[in-house]
N, C-alpha and C positions, 0 to 999 in steps of 0.2 A: 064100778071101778074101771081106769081106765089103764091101759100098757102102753108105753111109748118106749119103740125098739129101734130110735134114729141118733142116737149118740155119735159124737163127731169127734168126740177126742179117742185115741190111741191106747193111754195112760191116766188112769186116775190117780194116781201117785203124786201128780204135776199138781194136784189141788188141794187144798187144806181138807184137813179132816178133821177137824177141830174144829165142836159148834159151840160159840160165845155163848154167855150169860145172856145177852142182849138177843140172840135169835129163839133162845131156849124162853124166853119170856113172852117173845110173839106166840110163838108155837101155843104154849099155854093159851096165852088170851085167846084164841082161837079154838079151845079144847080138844089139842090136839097132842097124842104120849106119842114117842118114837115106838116104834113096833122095835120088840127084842130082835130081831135080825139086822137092822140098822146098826147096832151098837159092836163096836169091836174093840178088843184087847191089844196093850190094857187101858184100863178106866184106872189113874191116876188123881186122886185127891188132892196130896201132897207132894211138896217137889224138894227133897233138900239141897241148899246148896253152900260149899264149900269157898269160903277165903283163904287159901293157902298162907298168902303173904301175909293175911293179918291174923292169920288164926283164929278165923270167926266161921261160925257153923248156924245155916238159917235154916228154920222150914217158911215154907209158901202155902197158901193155900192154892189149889188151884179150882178154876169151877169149870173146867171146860171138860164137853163130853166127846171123845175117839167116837166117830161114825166111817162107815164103807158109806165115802161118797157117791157112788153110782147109785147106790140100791136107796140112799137118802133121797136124792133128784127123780130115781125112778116113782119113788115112794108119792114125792109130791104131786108126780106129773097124773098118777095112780087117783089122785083126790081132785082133777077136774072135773065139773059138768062134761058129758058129751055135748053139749051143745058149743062146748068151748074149743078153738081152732089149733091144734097146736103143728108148729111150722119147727122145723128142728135140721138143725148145717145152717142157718143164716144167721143174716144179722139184721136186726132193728134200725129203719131209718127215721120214720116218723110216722105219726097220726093225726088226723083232723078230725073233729064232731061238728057236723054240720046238718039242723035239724034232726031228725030221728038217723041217719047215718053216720057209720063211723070207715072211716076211710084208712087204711093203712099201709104202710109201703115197708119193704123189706129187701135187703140182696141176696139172694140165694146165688151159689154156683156163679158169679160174678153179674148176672142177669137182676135186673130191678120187677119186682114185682110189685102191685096193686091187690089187696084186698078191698072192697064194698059191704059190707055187712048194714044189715039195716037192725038198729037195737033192742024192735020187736023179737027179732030170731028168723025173721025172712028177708030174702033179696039178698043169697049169697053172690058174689063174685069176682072172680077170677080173674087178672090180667098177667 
């Protein structure tokens, strides 16, 4: 297992915490359960909701699970290969695959960097 202690945001509050049906199904096909500390209160099934003006009274189902977003992200970062790079404060610019290399570019800190990886698992490098 891997830990990744580079989080950039402030506030997790700022992000949804609500995992869709649609993510919870990847997850699955992947044979993968949220570990019990991931999950936060409450877990909401049902949502009823009120029409004053018409005087109509619904329930909803709901299927979405409350997670602590940090410890979800950390959780996933926790299920990489070591062999896999993880770069954390940047942003994504691009990628090329050119023969057995894979080329990648990133902004960190306003500075453009270069990743070289060769697909084997050798010829890391650095720009």
């Amino acid at each position: 297992m891997r830990h990744c202690n580079c989080w950039c945001w402030t506030s997790w509050s700022d992000f949804a915490r609500l995992l869709a049906p649609d993510a919870q199904q990847i997850l699955g096909r992947f044979g993968l359960g949220l570990p019990q500390n991931i999950l936060v209160g409450p877990q909401l099934f049902t949502v009823r909701t009120i029409d004053i003006q018409n005087n109509i009274e619904q329930y909803y189902q709901r299927h979405y699970i409350n997670i602590d977003r940090e410890k979800f992200d950390k959780w996933l970062v926790s299920l990489l290969l070591s062999e896999v790079i993880v770069i954390c404060k940047a942003i994504f610019k691009d990628f090329e695959i050119v023969n057995d290399n894979i080329k990648v570019q990133y902004i960190q800190q306003g500075k453009e960097h270069t990743i070289n990886k060769n697909k084997g698992g050798s010829g890391l490098n650095n720009s």
